[in-house]
C-alpha positions as a printed Julia matrix, in Angstrom:
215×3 Matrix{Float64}:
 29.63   39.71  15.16
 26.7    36.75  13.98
 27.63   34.43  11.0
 24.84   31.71  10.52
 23.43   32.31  14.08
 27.0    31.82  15.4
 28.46   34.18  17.75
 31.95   35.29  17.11
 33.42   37.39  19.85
 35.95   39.69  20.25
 37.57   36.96  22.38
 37.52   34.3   19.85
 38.98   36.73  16.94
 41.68   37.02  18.84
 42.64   33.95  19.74
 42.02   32.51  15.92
 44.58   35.32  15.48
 46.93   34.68  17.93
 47.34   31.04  16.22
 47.12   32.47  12.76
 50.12   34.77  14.15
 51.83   31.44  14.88
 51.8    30.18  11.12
 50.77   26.45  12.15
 54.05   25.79  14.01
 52.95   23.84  16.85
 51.05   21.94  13.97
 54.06   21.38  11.71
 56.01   19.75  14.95
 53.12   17.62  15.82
 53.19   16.32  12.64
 57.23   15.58  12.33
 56.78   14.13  15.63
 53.92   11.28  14.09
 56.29   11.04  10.95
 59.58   10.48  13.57
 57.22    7.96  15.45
 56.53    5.84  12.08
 60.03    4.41  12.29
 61.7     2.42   8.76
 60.72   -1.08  10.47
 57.49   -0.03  11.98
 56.49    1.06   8.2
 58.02   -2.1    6.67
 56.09   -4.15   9.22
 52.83   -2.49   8.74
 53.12   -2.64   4.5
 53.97   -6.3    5.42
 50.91   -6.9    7.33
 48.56   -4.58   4.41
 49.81   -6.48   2.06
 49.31   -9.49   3.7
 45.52   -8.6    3.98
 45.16   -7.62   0.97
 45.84  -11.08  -0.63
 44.07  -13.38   2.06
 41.66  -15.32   0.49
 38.77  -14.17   2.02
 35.48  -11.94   1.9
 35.45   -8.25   2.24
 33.24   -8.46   4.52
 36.2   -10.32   7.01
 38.87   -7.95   5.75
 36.7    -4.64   6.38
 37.58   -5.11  10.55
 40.98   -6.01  10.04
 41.89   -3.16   8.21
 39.95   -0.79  11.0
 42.46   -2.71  13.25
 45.73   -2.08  11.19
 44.72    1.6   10.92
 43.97    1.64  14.88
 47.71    1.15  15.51
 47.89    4.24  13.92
 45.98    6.15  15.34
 47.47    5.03  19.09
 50.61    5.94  17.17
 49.7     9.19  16.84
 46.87   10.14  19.46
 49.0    12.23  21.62
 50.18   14.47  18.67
 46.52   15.19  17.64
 43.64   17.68  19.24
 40.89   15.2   18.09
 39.45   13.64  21.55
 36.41   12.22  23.06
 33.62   14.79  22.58
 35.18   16.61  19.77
 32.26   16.72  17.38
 32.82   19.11  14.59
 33.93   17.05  11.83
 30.28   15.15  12.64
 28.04   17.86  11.95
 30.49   19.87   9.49
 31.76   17.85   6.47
 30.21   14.85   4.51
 30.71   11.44   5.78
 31.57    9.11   2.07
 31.12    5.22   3.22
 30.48    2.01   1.37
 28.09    0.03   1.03
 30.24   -2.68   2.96
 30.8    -0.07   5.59
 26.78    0.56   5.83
 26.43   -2.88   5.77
 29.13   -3.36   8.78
 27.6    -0.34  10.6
 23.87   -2.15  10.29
 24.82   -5.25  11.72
 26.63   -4.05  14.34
 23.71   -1.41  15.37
 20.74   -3.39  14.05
 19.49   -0.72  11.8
 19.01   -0.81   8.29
 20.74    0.68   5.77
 19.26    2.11   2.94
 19.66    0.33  -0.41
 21.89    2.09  -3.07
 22.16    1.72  -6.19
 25.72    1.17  -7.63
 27.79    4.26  -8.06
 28.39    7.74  -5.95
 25.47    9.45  -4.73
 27.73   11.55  -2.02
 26.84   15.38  -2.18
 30.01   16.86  -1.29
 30.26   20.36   0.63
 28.21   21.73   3.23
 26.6    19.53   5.77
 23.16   20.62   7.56
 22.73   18.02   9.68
 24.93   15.83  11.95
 26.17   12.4   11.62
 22.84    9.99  12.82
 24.98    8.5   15.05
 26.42   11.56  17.23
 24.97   11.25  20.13
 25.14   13.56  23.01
 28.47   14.83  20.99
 30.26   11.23  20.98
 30.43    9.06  18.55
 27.59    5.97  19.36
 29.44    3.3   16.53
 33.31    4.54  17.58
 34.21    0.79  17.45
 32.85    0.29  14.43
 33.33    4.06  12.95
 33.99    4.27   9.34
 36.97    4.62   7.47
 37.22    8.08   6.58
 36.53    8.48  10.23
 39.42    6.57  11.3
 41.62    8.53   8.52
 41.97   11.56   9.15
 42.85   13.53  12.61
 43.1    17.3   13.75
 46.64   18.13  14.13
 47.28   20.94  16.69
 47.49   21.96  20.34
 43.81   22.02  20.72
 40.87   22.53  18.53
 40.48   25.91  18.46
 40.5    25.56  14.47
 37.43   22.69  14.75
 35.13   25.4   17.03
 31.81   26.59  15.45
 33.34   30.18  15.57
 36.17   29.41  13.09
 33.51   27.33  10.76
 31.0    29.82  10.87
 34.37   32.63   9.44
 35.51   29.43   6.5
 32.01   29.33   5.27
 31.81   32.92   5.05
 34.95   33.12   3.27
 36.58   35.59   6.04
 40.17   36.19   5.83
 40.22   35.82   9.6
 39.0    32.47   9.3
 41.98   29.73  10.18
 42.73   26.92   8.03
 42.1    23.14   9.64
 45.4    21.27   9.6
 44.73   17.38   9.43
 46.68   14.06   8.91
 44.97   11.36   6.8
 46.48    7.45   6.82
 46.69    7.6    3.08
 49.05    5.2    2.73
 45.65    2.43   3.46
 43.73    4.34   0.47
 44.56    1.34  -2.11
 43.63   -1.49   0.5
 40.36    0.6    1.37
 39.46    0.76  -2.28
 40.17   -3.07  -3.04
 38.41   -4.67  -0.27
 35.26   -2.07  -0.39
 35.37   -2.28  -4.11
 35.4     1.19  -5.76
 34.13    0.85  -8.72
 31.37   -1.44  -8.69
 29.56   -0.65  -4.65
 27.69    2.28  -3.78
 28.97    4.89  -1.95
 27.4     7.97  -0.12
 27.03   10.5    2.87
 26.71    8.34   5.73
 23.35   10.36   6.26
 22.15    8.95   2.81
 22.62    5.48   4.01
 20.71    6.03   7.73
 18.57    8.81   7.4
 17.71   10.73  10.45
 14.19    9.02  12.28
């Protein structure tokens, strides 16, 4: 079968399936296995440290980086648990990237190239994606040092990513009942940081694409 000029074999139907079948078990471990990992002083050190952050006396434009490095213990912390590795691509040309304008800001000066200028408020159009993230190149992230957070946040949780694959998208979108449902982790514990130091309610905020359309 074709949905959306995607191929869906035979093949593929029955593996989506097979780990339909399996009710999101292996996913369900991995994810006890991050929560096990996140220990009562590991957490109490790392709200320490947030909290820390979040009162130095200093511009958001310093904090932004050390909060990408707090939430990179994290995700070492859980990396072997998740199917999300180096050339997975399909939450870059799937789903909507939201950043800041701090974030756009970070990603231009690290990249040299300009962000477009926002207006204050949220200009993200949610839902289907047509194009790619700009900065997916040769399916790998070109900014992964300096990735945004949403980016960072959340992570594929299963044995591979059979779930992420074209095939599976291609079945969601078309609202098949043989489509499989994505199971992710998200570091939502850094959501009120994020929101203080980027300043909800008075930055701009949009699809990544809005901020560096494609040239």
């Amino acid at each position: 079968m074709e949905l959306d000029n995607i191929r869906v074999s035979d093949s593929m139907l029955q593996r989506l399936a097979e780990l339909k079948a399996d009710n999101h078990a292996e996913s369900r471990s991995r994810l006890a296995a991050i929560e096990e990992a996140m220990t009562p002083q590991w957490k109490s050190s790392m709200h320490s440290r947030m909290d820390h952050l979040g009162k130095e006396a200093s511009s958001p434009r310093s904090k932004l980086p050390k909060l990408y490095m707090l939430m990179e213990e994290v995700g070492a912390l859980r990396s072997e648990h998740v199917s999300c590795k180096a050339g997975c691509s399909a939450c870059c040309r799937t789903i909507p990237v939201e950043i800041s304008d701090l974030e756009a800001r970070h990603i231009a000066a690290a990249t040299g190239r300009a962000a477009a200028a926002l207006p204050p408020g949220r200009h993200t159009a949610l839902g289907q994606v047509d194009t790619p993230c700009p900065f997916l190149v040769e399916n790998r992230c070109s900014i992964y040092e300096h990735r945004p957070y949403s980016c960072r946040s959340l992570a594929v949780v299963d044995r591979d990513a059979l779930a992420c694959s074209e095939e599976n998208t291609a079945l969601t979108r078309a609202k098949d009942p043989r489509a499989v449902p994505v199971v992710m982790t998200k570091m939502l514990a850094f959501d009120p940081l994020y929101r203080d130091i980027t300043g909800r309610k008075a930055g701009s905020w949009a699809d990544i694409r809005q901020f560096f359309p494609a040239v």
